[in-house]
C-alpha positions as CSV (number, residue, x, y, z in Angstrom):
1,X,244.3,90.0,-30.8
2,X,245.7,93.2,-30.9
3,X,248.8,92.4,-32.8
4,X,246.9,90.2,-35.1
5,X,244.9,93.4,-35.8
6,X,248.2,95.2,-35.9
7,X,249.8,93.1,-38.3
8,X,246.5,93.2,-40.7
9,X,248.7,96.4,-41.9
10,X,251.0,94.6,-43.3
11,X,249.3,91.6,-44.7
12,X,251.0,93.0,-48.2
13,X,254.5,92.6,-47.3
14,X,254.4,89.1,-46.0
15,X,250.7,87.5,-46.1
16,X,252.6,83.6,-46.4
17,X,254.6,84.3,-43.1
18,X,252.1,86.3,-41.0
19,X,249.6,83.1,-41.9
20,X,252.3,80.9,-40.9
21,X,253.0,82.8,-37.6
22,X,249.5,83.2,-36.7
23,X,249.3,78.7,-37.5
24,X,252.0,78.4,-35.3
25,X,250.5,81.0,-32.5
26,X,247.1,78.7,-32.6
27,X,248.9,75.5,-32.8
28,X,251.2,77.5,-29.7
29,X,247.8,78.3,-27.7
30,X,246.7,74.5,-28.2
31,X,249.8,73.3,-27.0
32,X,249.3,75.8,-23.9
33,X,245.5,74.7,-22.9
């Protein structure tokens, strides 16, 4: 959560690839459980 809120910073230089990241962190975490 902390490098989500980190990352909120620069939502302006790359909102498409942190959203992208952050599917592939969930999709990651869904994988893991």
């Amino acid at each position: 959560m902390m490098i989500t809120r980190k990352r909120r910073k620069r939502r302006k230089i790359g909102s498409k690839t942190l959203k992208r990241k952050r599917m592939t962190i969930m999709m990651w975490h869904s994988s893991c459980n």
